[in-house]
SESEKOL-331649 format. One record per residue (C-alpha): residue number from 1; residue in one letter; chain; x, y, z negated. Coordinates in Angstrom, 2 decimals, always signed. Layout:
N
+-----+----+----+---------+---------+---------+
|   i | aa | ch |      xx |      yy |      zz |
+-----+----+----+---------+---------+---------+
| NUM |  A |  A |       X |       Y |       Z |
...
+-----+----+----+---------+---------+---------+
***
This chain:
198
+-----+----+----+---------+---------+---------+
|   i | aa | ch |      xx |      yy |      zz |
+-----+----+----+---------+---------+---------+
|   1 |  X |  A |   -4.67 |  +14.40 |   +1.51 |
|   2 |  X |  A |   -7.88 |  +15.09 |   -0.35 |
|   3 |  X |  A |  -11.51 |  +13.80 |   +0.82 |
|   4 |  X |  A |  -14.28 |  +15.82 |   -0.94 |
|   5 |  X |  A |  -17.58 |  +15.24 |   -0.78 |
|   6 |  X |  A |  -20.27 |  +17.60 |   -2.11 |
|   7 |  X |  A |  -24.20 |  +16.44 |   -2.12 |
|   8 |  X |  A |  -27.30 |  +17.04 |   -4.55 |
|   9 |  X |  A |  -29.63 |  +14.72 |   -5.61 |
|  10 |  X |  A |  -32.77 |  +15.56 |   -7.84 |
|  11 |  X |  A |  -31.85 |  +19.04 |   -8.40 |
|  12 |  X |  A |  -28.02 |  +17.74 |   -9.29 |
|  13 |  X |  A |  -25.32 |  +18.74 |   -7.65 |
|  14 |  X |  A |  -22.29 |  +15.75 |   -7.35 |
|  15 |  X |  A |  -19.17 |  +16.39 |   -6.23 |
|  16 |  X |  A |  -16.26 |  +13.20 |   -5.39 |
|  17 |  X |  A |  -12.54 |  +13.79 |   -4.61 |
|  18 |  X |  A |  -11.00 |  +10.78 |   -3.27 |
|  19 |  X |  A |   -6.95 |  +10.14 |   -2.87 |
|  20 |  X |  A |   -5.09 |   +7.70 |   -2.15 |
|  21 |  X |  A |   -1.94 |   +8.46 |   -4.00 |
|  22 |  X |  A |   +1.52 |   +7.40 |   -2.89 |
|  23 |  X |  A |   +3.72 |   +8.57 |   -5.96 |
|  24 |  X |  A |   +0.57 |   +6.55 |   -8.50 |
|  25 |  X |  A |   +0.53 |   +3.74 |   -6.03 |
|  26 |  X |  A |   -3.49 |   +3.84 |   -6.79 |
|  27 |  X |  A |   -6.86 |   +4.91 |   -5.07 |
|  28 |  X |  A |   -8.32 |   +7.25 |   -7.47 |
|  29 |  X |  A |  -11.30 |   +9.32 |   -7.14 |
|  30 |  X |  A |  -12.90 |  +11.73 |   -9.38 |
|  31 |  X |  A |  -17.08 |  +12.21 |   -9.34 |
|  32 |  X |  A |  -18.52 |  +14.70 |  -11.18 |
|  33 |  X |  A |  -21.97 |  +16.00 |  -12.11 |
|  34 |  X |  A |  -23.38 |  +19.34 |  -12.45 |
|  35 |  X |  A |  -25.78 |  +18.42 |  -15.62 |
|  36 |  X |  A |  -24.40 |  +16.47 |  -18.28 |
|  37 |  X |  A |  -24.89 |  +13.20 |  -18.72 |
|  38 |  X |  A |  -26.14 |  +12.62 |  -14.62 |
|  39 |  X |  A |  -23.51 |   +9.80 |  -13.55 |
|  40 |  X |  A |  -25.37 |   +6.13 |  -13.55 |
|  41 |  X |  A |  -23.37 |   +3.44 |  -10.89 |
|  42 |  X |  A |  -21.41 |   +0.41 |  -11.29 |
|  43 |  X |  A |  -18.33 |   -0.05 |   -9.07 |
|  44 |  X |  A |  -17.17 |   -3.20 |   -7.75 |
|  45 |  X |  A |  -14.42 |   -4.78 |   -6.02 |
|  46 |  X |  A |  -15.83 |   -7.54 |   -3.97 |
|  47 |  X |  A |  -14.47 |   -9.80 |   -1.43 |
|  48 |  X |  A |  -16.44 |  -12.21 |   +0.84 |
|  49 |  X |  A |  -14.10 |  -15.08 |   +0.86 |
|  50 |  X |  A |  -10.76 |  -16.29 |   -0.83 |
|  51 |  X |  A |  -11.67 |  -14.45 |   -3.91 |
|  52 |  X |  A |  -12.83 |  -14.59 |   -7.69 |
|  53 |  X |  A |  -13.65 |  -11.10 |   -9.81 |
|  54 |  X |  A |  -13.77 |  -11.47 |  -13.42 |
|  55 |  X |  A |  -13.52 |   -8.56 |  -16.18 |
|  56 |  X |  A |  -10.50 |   -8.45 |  -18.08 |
|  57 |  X |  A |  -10.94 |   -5.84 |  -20.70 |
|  58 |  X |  A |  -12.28 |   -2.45 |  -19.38 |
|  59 |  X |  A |  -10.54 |   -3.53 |  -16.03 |
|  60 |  X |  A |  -12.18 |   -5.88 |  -13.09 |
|  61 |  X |  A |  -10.37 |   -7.91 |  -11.54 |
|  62 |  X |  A |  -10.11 |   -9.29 |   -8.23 |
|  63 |  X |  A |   -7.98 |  -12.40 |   -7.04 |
|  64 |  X |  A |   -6.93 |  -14.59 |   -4.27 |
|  65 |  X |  A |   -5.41 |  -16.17 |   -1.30 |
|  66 |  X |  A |   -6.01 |  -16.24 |   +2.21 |
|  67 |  X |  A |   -5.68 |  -18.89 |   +4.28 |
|  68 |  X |  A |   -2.92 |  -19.53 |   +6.59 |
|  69 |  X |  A |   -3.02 |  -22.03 |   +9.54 |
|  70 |  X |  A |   -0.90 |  -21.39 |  +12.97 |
|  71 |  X |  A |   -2.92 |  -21.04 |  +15.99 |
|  72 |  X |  A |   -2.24 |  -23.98 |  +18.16 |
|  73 |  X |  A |   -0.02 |  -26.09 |  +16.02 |
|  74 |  X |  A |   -2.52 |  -27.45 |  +13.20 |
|  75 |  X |  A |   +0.18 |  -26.41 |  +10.57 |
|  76 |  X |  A |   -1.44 |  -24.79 |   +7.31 |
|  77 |  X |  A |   +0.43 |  -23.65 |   +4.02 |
|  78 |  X |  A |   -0.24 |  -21.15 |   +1.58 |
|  79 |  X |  A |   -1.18 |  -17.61 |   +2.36 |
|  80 |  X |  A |   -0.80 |  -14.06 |   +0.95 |
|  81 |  X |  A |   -1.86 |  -14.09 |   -2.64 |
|  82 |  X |  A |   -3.05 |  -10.90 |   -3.56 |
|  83 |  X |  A |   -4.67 |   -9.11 |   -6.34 |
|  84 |  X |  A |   -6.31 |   -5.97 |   -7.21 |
|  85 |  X |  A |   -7.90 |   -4.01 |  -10.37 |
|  86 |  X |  A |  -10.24 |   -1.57 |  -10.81 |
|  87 |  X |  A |  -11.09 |   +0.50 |  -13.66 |
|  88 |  X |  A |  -13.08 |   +3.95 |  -14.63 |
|  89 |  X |  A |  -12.02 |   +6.46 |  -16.90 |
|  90 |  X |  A |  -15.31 |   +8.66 |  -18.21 |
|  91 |  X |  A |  -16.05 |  +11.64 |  -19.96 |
|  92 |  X |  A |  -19.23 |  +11.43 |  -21.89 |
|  93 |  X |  A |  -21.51 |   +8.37 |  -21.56 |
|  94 |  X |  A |  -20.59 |   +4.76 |  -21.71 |
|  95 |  X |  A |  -18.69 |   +2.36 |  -20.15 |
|  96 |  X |  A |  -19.41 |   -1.54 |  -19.91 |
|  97 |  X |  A |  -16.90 |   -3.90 |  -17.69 |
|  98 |  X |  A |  -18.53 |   -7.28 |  -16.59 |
|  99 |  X |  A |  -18.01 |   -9.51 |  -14.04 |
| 100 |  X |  A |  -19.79 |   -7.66 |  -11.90 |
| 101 |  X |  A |  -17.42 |   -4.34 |  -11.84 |
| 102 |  X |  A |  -17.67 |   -1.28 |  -14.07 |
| 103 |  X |  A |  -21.24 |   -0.07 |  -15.18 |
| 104 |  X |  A |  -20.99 |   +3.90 |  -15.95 |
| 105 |  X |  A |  -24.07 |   +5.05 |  -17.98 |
| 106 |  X |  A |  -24.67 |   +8.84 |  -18.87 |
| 107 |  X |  A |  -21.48 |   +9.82 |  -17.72 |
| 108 |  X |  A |  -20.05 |  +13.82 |  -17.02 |
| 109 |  X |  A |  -17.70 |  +13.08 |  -14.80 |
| 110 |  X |  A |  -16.22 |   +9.72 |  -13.99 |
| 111 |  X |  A |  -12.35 |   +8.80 |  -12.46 |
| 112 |  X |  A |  -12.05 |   +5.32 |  -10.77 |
| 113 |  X |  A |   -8.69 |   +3.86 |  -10.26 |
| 114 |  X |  A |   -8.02 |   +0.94 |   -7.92 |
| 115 |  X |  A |   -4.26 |   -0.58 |   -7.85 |
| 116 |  X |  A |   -3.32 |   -3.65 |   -5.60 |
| 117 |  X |  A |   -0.96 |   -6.10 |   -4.61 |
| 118 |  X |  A |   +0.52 |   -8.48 |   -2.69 |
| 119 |  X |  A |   +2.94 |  -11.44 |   -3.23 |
| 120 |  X |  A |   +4.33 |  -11.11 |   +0.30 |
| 121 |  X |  A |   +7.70 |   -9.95 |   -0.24 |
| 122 |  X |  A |   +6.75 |   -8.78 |   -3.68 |
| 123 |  X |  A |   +7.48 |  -11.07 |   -6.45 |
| 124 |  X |  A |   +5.35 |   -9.93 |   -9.78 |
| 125 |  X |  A |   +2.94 |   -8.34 |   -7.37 |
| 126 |  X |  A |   +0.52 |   -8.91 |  -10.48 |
| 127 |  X |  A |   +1.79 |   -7.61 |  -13.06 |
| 128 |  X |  A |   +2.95 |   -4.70 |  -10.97 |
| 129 |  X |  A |   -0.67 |   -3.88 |   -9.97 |
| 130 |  X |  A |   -1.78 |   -4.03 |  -13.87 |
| 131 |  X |  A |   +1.14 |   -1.73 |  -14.98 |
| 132 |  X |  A |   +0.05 |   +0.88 |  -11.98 |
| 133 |  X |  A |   -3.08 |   +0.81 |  -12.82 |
| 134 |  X |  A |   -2.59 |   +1.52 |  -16.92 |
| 135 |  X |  A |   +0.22 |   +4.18 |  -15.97 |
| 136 |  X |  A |   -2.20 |   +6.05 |  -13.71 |
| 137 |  X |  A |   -5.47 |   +5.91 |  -16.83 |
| 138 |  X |  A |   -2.74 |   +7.42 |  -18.87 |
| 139 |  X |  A |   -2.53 |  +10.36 |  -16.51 |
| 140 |  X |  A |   -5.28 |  +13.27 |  -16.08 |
| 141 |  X |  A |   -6.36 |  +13.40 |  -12.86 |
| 142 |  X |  A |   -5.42 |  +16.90 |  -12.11 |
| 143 |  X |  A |   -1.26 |  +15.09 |  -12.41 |
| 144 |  X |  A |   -2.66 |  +12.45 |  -10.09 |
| 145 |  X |  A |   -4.39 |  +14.95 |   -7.46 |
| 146 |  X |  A |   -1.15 |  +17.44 |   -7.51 |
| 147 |  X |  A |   +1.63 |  +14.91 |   -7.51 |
| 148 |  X |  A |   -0.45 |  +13.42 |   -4.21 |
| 149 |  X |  A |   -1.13 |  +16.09 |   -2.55 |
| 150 |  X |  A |   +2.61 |  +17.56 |   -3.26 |
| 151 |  X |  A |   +3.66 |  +14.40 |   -1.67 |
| 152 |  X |  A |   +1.41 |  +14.17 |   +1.39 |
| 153 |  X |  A |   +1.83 |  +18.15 |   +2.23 |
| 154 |  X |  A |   +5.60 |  +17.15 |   +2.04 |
| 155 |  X |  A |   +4.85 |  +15.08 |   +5.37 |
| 156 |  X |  A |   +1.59 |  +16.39 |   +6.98 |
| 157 |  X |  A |   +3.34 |  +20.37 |   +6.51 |
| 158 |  X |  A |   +6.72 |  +18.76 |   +8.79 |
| 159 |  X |  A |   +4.40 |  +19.56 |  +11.91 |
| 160 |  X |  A |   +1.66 |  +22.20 |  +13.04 |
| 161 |  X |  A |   -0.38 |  +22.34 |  +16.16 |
| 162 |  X |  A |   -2.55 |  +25.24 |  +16.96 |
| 163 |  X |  A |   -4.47 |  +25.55 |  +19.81 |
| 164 |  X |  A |   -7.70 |  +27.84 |  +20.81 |
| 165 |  X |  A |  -10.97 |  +28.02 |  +18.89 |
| 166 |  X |  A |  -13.92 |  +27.41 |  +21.08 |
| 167 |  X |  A |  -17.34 |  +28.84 |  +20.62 |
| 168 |  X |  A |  -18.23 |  +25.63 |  +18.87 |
| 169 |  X |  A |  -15.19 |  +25.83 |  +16.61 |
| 170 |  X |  A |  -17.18 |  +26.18 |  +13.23 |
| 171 |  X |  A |  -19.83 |  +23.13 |  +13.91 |
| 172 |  X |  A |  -19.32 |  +19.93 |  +12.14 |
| 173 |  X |  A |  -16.82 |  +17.33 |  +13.82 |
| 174 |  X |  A |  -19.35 |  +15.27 |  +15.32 |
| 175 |  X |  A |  -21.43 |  +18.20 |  +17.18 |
| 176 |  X |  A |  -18.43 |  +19.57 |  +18.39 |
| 177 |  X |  A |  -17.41 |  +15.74 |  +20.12 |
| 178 |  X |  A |  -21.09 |  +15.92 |  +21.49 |
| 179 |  X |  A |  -21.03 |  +19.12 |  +22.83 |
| 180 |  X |  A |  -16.86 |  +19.05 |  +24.06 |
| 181 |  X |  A |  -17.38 |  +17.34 |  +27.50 |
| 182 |  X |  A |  -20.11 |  +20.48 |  +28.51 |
| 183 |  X |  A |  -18.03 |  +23.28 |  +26.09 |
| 184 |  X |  A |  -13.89 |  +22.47 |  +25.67 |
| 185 |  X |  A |  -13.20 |  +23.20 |  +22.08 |
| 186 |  X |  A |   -9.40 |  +22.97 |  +22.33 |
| 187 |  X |  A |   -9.08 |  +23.49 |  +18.55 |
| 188 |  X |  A |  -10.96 |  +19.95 |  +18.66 |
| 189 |  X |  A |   -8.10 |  +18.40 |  +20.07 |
| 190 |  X |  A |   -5.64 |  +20.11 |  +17.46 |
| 191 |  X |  A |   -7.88 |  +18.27 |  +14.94 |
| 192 |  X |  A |   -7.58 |  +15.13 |  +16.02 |
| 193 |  X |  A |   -3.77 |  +15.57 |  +16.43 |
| 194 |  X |  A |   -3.66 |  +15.99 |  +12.51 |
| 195 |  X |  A |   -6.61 |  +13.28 |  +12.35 |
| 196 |  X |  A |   -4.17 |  +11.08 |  +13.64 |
| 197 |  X |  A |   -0.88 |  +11.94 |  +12.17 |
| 198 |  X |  A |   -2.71 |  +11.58 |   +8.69 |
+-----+----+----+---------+---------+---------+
***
């Protein structure tokens, strides 16, 4: 239930965790830096059509509605409204919230949260979105990671498929779909079975 990603850049080393969270009802993801004060970005939400983004307070904000017109009958009404925030939590550094998204400036470590919402079936979709979002910045991430990954194991644990390591068993994913069709990796299929099921 966790995607990490480890990389270095200019003698840093950065590290992101990324979950989507079922119990939070949020996206959150945690970046960190190995030297102090290494985390520069701005995140954005950013839609290409039926949508504004304005900053409201430290969060961004990101509105709409989409267009609804059924094929073949030249009916239209209103669509799905939706709406979704985004804000960053930092240690060390600065935060500024504009338009634009959330500018991070000499950060330690940085945790973005993203909450969203619908009106489709969901009156208050709004003000739901806001409250999920403020009730997850209230939380340290470590609550946010376990209570996650407690409840994804909970679903992902239900099943297990093992199946033979081949000799390319320990390459990266991509080599070992490259190489599969001249060198079965049956473990490779196993794989994809939990690809899938997650």
């Amino acid at each position: 239930g966790v995607s990490t990603t480890r990389f270095s850049m200019d003698g840093v080393q950065f590290q992101r965790e990324l979950i989507v969270s079922k119990p939070a009802e949020v996206i959150a993801m945690r970046i960190r830096a190995s030297k102090k004060g290494s985390l520069n970005f701005t995140a954005g939400l950013s839609r290409a059509r039926n949508a504004k983004v304005h900053a409201d307070g430290k969060m961004q904000v990101m509105e709409g509605q989409l267009p609804f017109n059924k094929p073949g009958t030249g009916e239209s009404g209103e669509g799905v409204k939706f709406l979704s925030v985004l804000a960053v939590s930092n240690v060390g550094g600065k935060s500024i919230t504009t338009d634009a998204g959330v500018t991070i400036e000499g950060a330690d470590e940085a945790i973005l949260l993203v909450s969203a919402g619908t009106n489709l079936r969901n009156p208050g979709h709004e003000e739901l979105a806001r409250k999920r979002l403020n009730d997850a910045l209230g939380k340290p991430f470590n609550q946010i990671l376990s209570d996650s990954t407690t409840d994804h194991a909970s679903y992902m644990d239900r099943c297990k498929l093992d199946l033979p390591a081949g000799p390319n068993a320990k390459l990266p994913t991509p080599e070992r779909v490259r190489l599969n069709e001249a060198s079965p990796d049956p473990s490779l299929a196993a794989l994809y079975f939990q690809f899938g099921r997650h």
